[in-house]
C-alpha positions as CSV (number, residue, x, y, z in Angstrom):
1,X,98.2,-14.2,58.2
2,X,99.3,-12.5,61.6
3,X,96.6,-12.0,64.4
4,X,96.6,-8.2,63.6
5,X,95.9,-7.5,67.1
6,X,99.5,-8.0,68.0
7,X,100.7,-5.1,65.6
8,X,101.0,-2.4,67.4
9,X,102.3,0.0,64.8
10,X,102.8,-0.1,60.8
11,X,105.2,1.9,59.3
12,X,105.5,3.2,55.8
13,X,109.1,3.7,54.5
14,X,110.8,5.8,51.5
15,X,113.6,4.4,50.5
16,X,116.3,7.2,50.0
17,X,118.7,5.6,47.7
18,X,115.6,3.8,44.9
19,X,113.0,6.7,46.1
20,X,110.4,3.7,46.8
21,X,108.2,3.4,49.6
22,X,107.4,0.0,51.4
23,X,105.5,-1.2,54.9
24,X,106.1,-2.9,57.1
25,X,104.0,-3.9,60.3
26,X,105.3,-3.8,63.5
27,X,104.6,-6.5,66.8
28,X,104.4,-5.1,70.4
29,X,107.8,-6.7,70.9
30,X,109.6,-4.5,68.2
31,X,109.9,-7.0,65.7
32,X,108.6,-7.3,62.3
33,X,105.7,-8.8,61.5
34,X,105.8,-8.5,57.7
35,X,107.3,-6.3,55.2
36,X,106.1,-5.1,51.5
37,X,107.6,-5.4,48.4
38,X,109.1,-1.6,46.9
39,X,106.3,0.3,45.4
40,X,107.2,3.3,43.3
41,X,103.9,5.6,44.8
42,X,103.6,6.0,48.3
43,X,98.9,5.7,47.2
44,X,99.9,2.1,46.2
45,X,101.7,1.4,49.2
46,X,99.4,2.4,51.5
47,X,96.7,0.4,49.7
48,X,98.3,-3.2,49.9
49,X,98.8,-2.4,53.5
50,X,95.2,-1.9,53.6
51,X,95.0,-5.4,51.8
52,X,96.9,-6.9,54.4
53,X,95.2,-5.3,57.4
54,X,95.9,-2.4,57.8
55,X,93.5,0.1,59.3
56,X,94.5,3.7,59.2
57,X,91.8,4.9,61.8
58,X,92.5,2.3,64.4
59,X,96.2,1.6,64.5
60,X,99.3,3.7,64.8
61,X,101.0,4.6,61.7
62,X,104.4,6.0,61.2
63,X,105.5,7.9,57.4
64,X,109.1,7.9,57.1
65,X,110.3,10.5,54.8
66,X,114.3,11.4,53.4
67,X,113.5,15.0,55.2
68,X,111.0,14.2,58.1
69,X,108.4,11.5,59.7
70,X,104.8,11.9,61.0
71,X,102.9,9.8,63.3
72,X,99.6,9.0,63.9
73,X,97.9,7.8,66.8
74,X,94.1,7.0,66.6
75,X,92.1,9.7,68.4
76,X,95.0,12.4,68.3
77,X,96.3,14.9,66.2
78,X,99.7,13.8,63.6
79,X,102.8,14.6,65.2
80,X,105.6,15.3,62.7
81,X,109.0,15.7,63.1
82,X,112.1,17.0,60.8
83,X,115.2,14.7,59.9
84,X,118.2,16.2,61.0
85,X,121.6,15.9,59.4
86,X,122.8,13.1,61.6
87,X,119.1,11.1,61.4
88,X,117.5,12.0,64.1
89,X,114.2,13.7,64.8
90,X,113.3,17.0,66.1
91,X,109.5,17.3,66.8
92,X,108.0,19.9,64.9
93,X,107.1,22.0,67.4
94,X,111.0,22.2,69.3
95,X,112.0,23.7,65.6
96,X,109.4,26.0,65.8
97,X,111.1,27.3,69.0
98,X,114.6,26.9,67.7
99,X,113.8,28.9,64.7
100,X,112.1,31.4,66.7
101,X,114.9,31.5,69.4
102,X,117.9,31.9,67.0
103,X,115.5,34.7,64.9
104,X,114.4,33.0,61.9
105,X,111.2,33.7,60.2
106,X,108.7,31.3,59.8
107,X,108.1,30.6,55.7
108,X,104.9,29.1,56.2
């Protein structure tokens, strides 16, 4: 097993084609650490990570959706962002602001 002091984020992954999550745990140099097997519920997932050393309330976490991602740093509010058409991610807030600009009503 790694020295998990040199992961410096984990990220949990649903696959879009199988609609399975995995994990994988990431170093301070961007590479993998180590990677899951599929899971089929994103509970199970998250509790072999745990197994493996993962620590929700110490560590950053990333949750990769088809339609958005959230991330959490320890000490500070989740962040989450929307998946646009092309893949990349508009913070949550900058759609707020979009939708407000071009007149939309908030559905929430």
């Amino acid at each position: 097993m790694t020295d998990n002091a040199s992961i410096v984020q984990w990220q949990f992954i649903r696959d879009r084609v199988h609609d399975t999550w995995s994990w994988r745990s990431m170093r301070m140099d961007g590479t993998t650490d180590r990677m899951s097997a599929s899971f089929t519920e994103f509970g199970k997932t998250v509790s072999d990570a745990v197994r493996n050393g993962f620590n929700p309330s110490g560590q950053h976490w990333v949750i990769a959706d088809r339609e958005w991602a959230t991330h959490f740093e320890p000490g500070a509010d989740p962040v989450t962002m929307r998946r646009d058409a092309d893949g990349s991610l508009t913070p949550r807030a900058a759609v707020s602001e979009a939708d407000k600009a071009g007149g939309a009503e908030d559905a929430t």
